[in-house]
Residue, then its C-alpha position, 0 to 999 in steps of 0.5 A: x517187351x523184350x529185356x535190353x541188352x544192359x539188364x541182360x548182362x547185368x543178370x548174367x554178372x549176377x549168375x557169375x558173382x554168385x559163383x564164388x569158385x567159378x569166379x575165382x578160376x575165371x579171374x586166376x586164368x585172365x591173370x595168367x594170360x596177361x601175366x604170360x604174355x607181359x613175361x614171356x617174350x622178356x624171358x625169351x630176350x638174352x637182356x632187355x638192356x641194350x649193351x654198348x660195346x664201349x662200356x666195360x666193367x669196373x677196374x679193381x680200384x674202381x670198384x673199390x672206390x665205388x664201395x666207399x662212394x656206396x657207403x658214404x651215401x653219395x647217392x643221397x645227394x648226387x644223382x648219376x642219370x642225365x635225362x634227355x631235355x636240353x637243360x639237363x645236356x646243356x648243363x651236365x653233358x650227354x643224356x644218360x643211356x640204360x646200357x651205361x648201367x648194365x654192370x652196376x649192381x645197385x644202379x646209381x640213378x638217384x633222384x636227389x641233387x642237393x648237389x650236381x647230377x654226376x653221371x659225366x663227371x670223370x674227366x671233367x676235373x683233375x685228380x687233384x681237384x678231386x683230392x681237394x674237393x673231398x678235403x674241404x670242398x669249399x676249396x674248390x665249389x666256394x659256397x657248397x654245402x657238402x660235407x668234409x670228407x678228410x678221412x678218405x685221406x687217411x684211412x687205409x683201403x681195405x682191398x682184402x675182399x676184392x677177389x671176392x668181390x670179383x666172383x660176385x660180380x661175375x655172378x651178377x653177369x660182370x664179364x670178369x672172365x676166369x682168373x680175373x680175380x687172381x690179377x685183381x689186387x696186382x692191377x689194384x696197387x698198379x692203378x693205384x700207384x699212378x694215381x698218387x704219382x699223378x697227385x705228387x706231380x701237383x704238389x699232393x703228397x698221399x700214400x698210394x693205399x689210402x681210400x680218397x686213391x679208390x675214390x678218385x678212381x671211380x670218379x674218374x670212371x663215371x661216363x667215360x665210356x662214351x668218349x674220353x675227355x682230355x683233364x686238364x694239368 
């Protein structure tokens, strides 16, 4: 009686188990065909992410502000991805595409909402609701339990680093073009300016160089690129 097809194979795996180097190459070659074929056509793609004409890089001030939203850990708190299920749009706005992202250098996705996703929140509210809000939020959200953040009215923005930074994210792919940094710290305080005119008009007297100014920027800024909305006085 002839041995079946099960017995043979495992006798031929046996033979192949037995040979430790022989094993070893096999294995090394089927990974690096696998790996070759899961990398080669990524690698051979200018960008896996699509881009979106309409989102552009961050303005000097903006990018100021989004350090200071790096360093405080809003992040820990607020996630910035709208996920594509009728309760996440209906609540926050329009699902979040990959393409939005391509100039954060880290990405702010998150997955912890102690409080609300914010992926859509520029233009949903005023500056000076903002102002207010990192002052005392229960001013503006009754019942949060968000931490005060006054010192962002009062500290000094250091920008001295911004050309820099600049440079940095222009090495990241930021399409800053040459000489960008060099009109970097003019459009910084030119930005800036308009802000804190904008809060004195709403009875909001602050130094045009403080932190909640870049704050409120980047704020701002956050998933604008797919269409502005008009804020209200």
């Amino acid at each position: 009686m002839s041995e079946s097809l099960n017995d043979k194979v495992q006798a031929a795996h046996r033979i192949l188990e037995g040979k430790s180097l022989v094993m070893t190459i096999m294995v090394t070659v089927l990974i690096s065909i696998g790996g070759l074929v899961e990398l080669v056509p990524l690698m051979a793609k200018k960008s896996n992410v699509p881009t979106i004409p309409s989102v552009q890089p961050y303005s000097p001030l903006e990018l100021e502000g989004r350090d200071i939203y790096l360093r405080e850990g809003c992040y820990n708190c607020h996630s910035q991805q709208i996920r594509p299920f009728r309760a996440e749009v209906m609540r926050y706005g329009e699902y979040s595409r990959a393409g939005e992202f391509v100039y954060d250098f880290p990405f702010q996705w998150g997955s912890k909402r102690t409080g609300p996703d914010l992926a859509r929140i520029g233009g949903k509210y005023p500056d000076a609701w903002h102002y207010r809000h990192m002052e005392d939020p229960q001013q503006t959200s009754p019942g949060s339990i968000m931490p005060r953040y006054q010192w962002l009215l009062e500290r000094q923005l250091d920008s001295s680093r911004i050309e820099l930074k600049f440079k940095t994210m222009r090495q990241l792919g930021v399409p800053y073009t040459d000489g960008d940094e060099l009109n970097a710290a003019g459009n910084l305080r030119a930005q800036a300016n308009e802000i804190a005119a904008g809060l004195k008009a709403s009875g909001i007297e602050v130094e045009s160089d403080r932190e909640i100014i870049a704050m409120i920027a980047y704020l701002q800024r956050m998933g604008t690129d797919f269409g502005k909305r008009e804020v209200s006085p």
